[in-house]
PyMOL Python script that loads the backbone (N, CA, C, O; Angstrom):
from pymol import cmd

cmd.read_pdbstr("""\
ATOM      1  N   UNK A   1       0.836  -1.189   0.000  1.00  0.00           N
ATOM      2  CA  UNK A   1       0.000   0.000   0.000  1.00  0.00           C
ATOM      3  C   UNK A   1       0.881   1.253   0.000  1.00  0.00           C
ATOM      4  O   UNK A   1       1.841   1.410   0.754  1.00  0.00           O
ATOM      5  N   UNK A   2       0.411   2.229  -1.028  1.00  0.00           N
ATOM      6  CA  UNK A   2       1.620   3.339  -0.994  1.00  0.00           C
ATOM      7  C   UNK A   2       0.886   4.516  -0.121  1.00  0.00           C
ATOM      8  O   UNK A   2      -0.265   4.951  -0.158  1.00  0.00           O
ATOM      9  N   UNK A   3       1.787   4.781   0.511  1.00  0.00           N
ATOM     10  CA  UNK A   3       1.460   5.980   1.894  1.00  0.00           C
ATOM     11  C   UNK A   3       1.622   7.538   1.229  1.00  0.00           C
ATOM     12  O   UNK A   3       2.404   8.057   0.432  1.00  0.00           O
ATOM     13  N   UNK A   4       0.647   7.910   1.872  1.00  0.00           N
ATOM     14  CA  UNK A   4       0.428   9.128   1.414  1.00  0.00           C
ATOM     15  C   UNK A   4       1.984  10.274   1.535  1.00  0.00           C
ATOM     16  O   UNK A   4       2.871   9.930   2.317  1.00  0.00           O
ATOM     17  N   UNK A   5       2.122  11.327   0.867  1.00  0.00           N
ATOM     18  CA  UNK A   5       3.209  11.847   1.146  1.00  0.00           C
ATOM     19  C   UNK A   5       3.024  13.445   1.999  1.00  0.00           C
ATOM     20  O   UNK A   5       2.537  14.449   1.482  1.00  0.00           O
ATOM     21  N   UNK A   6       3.326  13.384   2.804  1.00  0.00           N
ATOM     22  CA  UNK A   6       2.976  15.064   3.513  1.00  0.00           C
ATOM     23  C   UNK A   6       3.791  15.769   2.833  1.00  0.00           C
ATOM     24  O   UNK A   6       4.976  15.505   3.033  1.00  0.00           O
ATOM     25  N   UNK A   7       3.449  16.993   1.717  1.00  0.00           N
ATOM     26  CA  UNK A   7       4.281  17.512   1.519  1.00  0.00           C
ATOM     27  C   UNK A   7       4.656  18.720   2.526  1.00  0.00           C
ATOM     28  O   UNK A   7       5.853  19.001   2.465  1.00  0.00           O
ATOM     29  N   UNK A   8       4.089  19.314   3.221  1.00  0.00           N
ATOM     30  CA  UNK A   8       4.665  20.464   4.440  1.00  0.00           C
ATOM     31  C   UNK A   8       5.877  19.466   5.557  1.00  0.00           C
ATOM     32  O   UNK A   8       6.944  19.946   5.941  1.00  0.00           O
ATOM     33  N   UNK A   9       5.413  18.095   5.903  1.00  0.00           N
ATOM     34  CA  UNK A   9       6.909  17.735   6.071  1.00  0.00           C
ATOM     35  C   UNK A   9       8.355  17.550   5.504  1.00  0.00           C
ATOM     36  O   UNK A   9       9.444  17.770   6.034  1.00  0.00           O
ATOM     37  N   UNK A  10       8.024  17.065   4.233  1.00  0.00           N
ATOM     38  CA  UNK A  10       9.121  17.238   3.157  1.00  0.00           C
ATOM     39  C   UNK A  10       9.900  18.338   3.180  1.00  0.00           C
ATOM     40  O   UNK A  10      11.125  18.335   3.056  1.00  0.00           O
ATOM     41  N   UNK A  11       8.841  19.777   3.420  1.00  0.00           N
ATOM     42  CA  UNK A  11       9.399  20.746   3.283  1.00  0.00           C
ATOM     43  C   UNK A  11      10.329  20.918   4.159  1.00  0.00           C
ATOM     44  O   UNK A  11      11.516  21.091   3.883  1.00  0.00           O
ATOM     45  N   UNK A  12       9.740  20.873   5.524  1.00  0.00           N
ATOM     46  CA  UNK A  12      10.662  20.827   6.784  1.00  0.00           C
ATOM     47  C   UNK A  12      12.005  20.237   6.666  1.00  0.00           C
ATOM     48  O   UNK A  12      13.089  20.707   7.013  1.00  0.00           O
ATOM     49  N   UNK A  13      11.735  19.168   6.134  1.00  0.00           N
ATOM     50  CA  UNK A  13      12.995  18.287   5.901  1.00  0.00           C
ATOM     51  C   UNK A  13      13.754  18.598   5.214  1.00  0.00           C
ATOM     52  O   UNK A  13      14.916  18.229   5.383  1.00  0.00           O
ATOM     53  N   UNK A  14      13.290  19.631   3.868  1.00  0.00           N
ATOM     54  CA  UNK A  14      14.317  20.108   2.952  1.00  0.00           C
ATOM     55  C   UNK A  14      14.840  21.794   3.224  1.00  0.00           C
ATOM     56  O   UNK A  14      15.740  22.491   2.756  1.00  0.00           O
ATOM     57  N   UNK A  15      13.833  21.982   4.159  1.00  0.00           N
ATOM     58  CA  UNK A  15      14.586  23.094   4.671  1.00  0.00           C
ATOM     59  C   UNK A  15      15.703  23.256   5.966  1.00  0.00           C
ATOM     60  O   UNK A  15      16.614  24.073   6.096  1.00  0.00           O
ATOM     61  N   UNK A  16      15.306  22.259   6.777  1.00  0.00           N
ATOM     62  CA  UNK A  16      16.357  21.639   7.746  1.00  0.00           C
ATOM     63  C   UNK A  16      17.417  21.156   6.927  1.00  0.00           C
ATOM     64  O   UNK A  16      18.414  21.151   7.649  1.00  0.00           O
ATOM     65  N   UNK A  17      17.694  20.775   5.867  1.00  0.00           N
ATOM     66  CA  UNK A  17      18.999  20.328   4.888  1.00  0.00           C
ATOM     67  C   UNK A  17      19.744  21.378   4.636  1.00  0.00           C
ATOM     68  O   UNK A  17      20.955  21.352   4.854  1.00  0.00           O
ATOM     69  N   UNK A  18      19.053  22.562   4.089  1.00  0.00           N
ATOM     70  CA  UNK A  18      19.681  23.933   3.693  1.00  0.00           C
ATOM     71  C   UNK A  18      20.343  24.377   4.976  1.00  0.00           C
ATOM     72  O   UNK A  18      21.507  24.352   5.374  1.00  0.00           O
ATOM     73  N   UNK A  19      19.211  24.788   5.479  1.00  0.00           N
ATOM     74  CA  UNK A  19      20.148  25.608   7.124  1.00  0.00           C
ATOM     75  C   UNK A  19      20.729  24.702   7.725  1.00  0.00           C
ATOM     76  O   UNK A  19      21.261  25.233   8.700  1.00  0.00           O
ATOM     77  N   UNK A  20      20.961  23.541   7.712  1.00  0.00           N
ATOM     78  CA  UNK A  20      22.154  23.056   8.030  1.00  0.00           C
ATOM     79  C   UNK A  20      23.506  22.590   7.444  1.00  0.00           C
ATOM     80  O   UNK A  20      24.504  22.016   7.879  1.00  0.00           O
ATOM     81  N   UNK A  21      23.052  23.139   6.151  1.00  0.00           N
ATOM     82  CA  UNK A  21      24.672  23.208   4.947  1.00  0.00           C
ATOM     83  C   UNK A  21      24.668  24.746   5.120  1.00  0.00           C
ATOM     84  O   UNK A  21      25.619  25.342   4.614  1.00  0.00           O
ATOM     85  N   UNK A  22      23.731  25.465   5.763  1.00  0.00           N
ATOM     86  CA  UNK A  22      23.968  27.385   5.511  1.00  0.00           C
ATOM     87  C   UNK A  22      23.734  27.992   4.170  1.00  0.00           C
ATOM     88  O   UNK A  22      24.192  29.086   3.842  1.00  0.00           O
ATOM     89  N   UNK A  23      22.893  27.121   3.302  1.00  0.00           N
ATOM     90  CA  UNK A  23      22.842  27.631   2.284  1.00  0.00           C
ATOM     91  C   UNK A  23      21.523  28.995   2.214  1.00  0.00           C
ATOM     92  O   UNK A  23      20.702  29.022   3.131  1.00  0.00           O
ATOM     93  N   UNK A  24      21.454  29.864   1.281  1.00  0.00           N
ATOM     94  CA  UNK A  24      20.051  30.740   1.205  1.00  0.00           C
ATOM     95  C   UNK A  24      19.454  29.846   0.239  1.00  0.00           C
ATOM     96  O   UNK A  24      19.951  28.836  -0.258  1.00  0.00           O
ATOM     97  N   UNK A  25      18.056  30.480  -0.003  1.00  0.00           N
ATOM     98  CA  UNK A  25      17.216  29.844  -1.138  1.00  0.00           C
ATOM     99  C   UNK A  25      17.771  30.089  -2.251  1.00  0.00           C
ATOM    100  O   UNK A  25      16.980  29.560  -3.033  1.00  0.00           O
ATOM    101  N   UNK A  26      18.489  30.473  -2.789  1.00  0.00           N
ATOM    102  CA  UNK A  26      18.873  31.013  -4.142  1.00  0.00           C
ATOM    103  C   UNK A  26      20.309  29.878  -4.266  1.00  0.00           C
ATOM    104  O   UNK A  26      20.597  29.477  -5.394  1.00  0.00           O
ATOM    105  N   UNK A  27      21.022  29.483  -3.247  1.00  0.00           N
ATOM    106  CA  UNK A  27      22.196  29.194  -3.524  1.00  0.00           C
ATOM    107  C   UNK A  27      21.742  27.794  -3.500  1.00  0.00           C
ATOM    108  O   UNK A  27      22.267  27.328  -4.512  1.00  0.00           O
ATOM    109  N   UNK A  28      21.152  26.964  -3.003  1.00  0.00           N
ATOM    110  CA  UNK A  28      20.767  25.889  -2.271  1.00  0.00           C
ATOM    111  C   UNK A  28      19.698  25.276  -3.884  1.00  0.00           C
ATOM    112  O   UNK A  28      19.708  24.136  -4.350  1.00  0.00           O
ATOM    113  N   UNK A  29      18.940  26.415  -4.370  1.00  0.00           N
ATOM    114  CA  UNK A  29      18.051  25.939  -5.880  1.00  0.00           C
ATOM    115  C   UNK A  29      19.094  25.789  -6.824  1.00  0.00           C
ATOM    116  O   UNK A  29      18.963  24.930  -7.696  1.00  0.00           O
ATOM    117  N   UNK A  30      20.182  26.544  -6.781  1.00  0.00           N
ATOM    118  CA  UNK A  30      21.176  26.796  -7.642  1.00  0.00           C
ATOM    119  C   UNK A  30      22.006  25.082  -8.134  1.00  0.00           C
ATOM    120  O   UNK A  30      22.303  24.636  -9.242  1.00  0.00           O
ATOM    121  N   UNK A  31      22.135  24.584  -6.941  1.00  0.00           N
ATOM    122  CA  UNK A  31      22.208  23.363  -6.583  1.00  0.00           C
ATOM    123  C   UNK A  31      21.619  22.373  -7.620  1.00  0.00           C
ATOM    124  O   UNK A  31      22.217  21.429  -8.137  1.00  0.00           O
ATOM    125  N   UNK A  32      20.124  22.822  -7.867  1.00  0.00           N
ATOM    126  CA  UNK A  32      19.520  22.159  -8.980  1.00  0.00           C
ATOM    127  C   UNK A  32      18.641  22.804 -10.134  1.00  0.00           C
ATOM    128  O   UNK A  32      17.558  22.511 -10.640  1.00  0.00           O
ATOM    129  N   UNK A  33      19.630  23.866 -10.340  1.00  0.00           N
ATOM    130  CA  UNK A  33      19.132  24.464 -11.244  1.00  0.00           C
ATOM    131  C   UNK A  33      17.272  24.909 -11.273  1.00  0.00           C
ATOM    132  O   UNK A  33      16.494  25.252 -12.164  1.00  0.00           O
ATOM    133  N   UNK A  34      17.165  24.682  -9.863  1.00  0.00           N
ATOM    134  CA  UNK A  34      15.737  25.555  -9.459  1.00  0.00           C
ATOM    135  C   UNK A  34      16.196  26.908  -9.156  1.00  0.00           C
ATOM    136  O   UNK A  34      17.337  27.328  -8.962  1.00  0.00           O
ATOM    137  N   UNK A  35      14.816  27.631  -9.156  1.00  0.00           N
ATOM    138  CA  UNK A  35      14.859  29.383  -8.543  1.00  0.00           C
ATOM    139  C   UNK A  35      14.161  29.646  -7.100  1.00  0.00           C
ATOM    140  O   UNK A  35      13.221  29.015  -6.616  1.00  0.00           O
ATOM    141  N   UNK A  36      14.740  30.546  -6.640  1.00  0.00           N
ATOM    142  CA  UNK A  36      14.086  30.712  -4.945  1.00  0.00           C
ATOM    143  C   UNK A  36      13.121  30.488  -5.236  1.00  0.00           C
ATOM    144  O   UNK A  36      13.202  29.299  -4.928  1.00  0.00           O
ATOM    145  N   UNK A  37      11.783  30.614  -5.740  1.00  0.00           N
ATOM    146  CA  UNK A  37      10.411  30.476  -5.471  1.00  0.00           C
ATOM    147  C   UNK A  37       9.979  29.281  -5.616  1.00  0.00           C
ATOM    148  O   UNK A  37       8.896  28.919  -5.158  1.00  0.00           O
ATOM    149  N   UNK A  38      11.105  28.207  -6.545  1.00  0.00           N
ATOM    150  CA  UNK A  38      10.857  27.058  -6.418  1.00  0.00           C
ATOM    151  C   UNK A  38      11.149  26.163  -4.926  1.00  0.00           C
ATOM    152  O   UNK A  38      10.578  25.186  -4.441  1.00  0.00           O
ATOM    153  N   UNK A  39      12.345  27.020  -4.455  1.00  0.00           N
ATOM    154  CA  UNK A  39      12.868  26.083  -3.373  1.00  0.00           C
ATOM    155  C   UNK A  39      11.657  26.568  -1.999  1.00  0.00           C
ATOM    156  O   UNK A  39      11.128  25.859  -1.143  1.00  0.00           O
ATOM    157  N   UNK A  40      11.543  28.024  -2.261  1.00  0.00           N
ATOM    158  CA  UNK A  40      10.297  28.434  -0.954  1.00  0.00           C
ATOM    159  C   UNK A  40       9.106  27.421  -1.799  1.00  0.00           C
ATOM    160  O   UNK A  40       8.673  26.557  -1.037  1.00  0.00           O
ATOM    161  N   UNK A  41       8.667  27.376  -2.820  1.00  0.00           N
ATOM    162  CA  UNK A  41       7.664  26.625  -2.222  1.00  0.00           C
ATOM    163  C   UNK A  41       7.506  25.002  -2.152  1.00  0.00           C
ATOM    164  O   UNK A  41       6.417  24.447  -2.008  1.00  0.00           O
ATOM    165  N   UNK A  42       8.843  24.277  -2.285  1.00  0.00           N
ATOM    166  CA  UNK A  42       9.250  23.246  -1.663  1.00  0.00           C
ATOM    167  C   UNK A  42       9.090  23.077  -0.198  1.00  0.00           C
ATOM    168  O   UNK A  42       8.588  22.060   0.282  1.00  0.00           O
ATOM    169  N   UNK A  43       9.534  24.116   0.541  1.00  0.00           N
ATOM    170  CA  UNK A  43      10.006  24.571   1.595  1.00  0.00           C
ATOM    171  C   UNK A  43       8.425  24.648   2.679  1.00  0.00           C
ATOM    172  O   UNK A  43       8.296  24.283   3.847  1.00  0.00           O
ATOM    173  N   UNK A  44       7.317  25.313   1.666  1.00  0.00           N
ATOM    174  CA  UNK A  44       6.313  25.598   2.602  1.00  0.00           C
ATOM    175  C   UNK A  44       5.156  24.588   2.156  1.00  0.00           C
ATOM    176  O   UNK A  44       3.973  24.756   2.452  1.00  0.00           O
ATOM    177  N   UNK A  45       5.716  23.376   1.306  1.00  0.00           N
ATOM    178  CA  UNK A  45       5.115  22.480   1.591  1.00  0.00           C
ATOM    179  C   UNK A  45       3.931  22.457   0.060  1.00  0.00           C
ATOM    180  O   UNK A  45       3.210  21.462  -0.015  1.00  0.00           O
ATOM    181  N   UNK A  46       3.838  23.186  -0.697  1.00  0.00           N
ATOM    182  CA  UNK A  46       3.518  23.778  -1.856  1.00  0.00           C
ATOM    183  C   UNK A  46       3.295  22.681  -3.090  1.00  0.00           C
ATOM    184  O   UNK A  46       2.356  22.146  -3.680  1.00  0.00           O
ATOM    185  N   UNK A  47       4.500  22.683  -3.105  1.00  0.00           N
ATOM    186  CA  UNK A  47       4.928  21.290  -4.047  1.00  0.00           C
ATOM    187  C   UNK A  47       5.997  20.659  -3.941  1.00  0.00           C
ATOM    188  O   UNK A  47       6.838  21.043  -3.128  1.00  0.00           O
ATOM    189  N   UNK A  48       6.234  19.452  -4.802  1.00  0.00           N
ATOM    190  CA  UNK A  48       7.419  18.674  -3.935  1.00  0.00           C
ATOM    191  C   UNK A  48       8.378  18.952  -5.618  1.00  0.00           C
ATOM    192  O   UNK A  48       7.943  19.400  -6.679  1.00  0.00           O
ATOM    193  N   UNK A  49       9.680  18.505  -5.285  1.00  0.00           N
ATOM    194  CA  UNK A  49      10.785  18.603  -6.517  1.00  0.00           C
ATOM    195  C   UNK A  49      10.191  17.408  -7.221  1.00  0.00           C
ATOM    196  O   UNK A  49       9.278  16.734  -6.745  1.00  0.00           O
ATOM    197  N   UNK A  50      10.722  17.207  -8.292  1.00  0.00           N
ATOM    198  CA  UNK A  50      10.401  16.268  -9.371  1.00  0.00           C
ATOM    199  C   UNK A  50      11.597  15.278  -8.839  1.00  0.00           C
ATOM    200  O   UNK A  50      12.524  15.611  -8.100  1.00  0.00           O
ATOM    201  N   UNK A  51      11.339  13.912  -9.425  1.00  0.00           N
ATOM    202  CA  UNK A  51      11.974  13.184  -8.907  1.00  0.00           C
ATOM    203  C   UNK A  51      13.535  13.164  -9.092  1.00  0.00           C
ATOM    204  O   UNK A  51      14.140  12.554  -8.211  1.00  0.00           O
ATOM    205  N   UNK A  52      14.249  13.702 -10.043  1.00  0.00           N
ATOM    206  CA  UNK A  52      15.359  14.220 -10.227  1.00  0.00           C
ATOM    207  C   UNK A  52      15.853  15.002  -8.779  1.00  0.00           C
ATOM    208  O   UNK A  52      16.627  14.632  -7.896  1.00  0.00           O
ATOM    209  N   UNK A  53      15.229  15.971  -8.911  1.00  0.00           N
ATOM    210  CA  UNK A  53      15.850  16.821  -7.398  1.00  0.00           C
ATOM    211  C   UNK A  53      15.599  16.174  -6.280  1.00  0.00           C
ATOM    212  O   UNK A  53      16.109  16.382  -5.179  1.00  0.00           O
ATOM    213  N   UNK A  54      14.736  15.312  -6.593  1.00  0.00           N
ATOM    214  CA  UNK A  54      14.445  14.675  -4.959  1.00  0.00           C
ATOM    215  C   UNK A  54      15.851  13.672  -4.729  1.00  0.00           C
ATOM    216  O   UNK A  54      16.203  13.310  -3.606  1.00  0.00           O
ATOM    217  N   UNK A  55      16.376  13.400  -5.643  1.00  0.00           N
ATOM    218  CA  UNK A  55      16.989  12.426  -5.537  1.00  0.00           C
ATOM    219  C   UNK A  55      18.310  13.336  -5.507  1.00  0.00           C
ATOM    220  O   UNK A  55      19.198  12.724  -4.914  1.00  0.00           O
ATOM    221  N   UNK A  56      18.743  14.632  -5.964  1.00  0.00           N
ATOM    222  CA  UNK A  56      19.731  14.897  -6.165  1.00  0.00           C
ATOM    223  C   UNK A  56      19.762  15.376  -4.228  1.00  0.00           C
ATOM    224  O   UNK A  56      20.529  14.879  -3.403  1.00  0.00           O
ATOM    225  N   UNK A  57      18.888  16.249  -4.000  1.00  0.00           N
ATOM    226  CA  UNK A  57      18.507  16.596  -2.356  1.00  0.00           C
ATOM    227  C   UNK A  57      18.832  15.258  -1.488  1.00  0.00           C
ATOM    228  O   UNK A  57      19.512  15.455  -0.481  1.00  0.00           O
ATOM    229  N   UNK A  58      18.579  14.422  -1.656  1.00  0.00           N
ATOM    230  CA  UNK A  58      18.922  13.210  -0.969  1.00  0.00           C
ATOM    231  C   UNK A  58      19.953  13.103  -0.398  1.00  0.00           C
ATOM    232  O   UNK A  58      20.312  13.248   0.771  1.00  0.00           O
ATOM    233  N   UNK A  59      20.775  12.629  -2.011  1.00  0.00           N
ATOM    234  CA  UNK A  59      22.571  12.234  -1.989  1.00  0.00           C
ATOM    235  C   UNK A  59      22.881  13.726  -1.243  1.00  0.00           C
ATOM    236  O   UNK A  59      23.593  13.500  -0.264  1.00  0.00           O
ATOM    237  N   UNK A  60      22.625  14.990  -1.355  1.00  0.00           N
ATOM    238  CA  UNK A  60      23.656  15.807  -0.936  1.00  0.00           C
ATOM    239  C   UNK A  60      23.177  15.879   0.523  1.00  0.00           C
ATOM    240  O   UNK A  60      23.697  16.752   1.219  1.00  0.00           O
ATOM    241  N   UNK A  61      22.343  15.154   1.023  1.00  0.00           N
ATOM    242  CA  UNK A  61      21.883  15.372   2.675  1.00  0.00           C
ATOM    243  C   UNK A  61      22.425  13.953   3.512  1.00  0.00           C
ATOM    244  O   UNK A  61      22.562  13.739   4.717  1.00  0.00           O
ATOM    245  N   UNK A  62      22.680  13.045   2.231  1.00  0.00           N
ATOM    246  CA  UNK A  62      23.369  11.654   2.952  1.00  0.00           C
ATOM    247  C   UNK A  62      21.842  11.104   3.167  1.00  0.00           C
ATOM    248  O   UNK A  62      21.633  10.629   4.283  1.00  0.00           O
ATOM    249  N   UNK A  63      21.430  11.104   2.820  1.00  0.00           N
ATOM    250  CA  UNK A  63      19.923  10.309   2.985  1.00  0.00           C
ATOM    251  C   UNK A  63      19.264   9.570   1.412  1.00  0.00           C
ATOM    252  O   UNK A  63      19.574   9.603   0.221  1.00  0.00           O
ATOM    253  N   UNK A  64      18.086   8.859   2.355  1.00  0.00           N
ATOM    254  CA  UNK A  64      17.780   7.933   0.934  1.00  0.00           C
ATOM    255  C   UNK A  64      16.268   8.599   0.793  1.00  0.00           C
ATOM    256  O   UNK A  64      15.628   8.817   1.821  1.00  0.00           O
ATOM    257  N   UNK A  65      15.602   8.981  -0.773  1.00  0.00           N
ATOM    258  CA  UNK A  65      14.798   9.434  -1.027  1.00  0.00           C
ATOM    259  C   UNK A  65      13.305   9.136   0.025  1.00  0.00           C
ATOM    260  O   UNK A  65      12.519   9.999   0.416  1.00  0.00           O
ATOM    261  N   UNK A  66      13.255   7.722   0.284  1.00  0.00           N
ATOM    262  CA  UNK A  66      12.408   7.430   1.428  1.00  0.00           C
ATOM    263  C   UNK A  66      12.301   8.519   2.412  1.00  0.00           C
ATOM    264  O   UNK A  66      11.343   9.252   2.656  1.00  0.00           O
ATOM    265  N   UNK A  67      13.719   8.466   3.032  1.00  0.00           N
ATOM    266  CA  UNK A  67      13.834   9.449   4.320  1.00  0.00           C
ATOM    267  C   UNK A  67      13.622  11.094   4.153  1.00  0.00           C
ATOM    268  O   UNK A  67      13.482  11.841   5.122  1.00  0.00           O
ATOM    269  N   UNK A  68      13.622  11.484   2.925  1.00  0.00           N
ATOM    270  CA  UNK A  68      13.664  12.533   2.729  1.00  0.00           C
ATOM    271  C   UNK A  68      11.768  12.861   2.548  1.00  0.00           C
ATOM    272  O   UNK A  68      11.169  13.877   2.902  1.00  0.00           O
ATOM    273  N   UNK A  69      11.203  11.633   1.897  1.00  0.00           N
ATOM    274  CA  UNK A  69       9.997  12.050   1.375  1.00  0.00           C
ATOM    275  C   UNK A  69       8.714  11.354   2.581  1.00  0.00           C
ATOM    276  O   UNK A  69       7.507  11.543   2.430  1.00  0.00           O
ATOM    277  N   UNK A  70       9.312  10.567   3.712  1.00  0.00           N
ATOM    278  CA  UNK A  70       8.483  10.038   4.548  1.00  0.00           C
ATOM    279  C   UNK A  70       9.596  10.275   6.088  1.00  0.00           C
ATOM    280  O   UNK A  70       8.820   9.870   6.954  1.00  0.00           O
ATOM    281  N   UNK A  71      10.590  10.585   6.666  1.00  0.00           N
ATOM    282  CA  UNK A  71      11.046  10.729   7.776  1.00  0.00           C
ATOM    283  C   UNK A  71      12.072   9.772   7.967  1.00  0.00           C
ATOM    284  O   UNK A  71      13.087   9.955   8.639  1.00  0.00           O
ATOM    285  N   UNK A  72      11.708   8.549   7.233  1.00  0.00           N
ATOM    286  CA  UNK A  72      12.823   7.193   8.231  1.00  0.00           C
ATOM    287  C   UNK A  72      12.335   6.663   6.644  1.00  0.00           C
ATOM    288  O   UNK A  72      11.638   7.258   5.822  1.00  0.00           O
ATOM    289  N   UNK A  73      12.995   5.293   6.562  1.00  0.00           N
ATOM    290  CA  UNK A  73      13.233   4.243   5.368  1.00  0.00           C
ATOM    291  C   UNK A  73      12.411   3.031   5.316  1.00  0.00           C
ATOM    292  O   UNK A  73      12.535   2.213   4.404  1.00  0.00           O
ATOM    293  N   UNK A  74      11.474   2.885   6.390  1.00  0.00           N
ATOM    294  CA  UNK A  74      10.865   1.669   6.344  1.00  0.00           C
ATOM    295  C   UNK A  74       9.402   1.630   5.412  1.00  0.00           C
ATOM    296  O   UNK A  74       8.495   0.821   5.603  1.00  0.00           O
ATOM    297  N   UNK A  75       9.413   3.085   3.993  1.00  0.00           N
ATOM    298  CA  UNK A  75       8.387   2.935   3.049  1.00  0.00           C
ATOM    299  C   UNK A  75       8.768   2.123   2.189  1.00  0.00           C
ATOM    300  O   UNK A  75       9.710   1.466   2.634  1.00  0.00           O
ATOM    301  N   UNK A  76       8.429   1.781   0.931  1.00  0.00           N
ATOM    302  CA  UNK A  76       8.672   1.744   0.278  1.00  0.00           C
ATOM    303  C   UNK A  76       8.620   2.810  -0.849  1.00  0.00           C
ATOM    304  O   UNK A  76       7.568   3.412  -0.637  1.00  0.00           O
ATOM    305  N   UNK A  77       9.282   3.404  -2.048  1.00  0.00           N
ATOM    306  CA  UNK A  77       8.434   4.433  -2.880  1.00  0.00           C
ATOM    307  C   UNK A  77       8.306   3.723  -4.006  1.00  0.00           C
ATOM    308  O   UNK A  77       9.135   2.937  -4.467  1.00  0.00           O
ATOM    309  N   UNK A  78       6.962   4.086  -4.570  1.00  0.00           N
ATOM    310  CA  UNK A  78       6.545   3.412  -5.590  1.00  0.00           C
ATOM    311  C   UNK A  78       7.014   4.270  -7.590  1.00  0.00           C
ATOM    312  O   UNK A  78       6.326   5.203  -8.004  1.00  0.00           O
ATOM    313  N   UNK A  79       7.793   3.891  -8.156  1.00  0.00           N
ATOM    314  CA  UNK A  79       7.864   4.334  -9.177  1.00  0.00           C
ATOM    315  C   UNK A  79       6.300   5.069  -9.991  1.00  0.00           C
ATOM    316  O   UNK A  79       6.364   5.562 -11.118  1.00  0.00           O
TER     317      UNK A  79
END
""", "prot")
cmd.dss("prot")
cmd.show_as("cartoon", "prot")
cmd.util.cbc("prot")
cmd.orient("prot")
């Protein structure tokens, strides 16, 4: 069964990644060739990155897309 995804936690999670590399929104989208308004509204839960950035956000946080898009690894994500 695939679990729903909170995106306002995601956000949390991808904004806890930034301020803890110190990046701003601009430097941190730059990262993936997003623009601040993409990363704020990642950030406030808005919409989520496409699966490319989710995955690129991952590797640079040391985490696995699971953890990034549900808290911990015991989902599965469904293609």
């Amino acid at each position: 069964m695939k679990n729903k995804i909170n995106k306002k936690q995601v956000g949390k999670r991808i904004q806890a990644i930034r301020f803890n590399m110190k990046y701003t929104l601009e430097e941190f989208g730059g990262l993936f060739n997003a623009s601040k308004s993409n990363v704020c509204s990642w950030e406030k839960g808005k919409t989520l990155p496409n699966k490319e950035r989710l995955n690129k956000i991952a590797q640079l946080a040391n985490i696995t897309v699971n953890e990034l898009l549900y808290g911990n690894n015991e989902h599965d994500i469904e293609d």
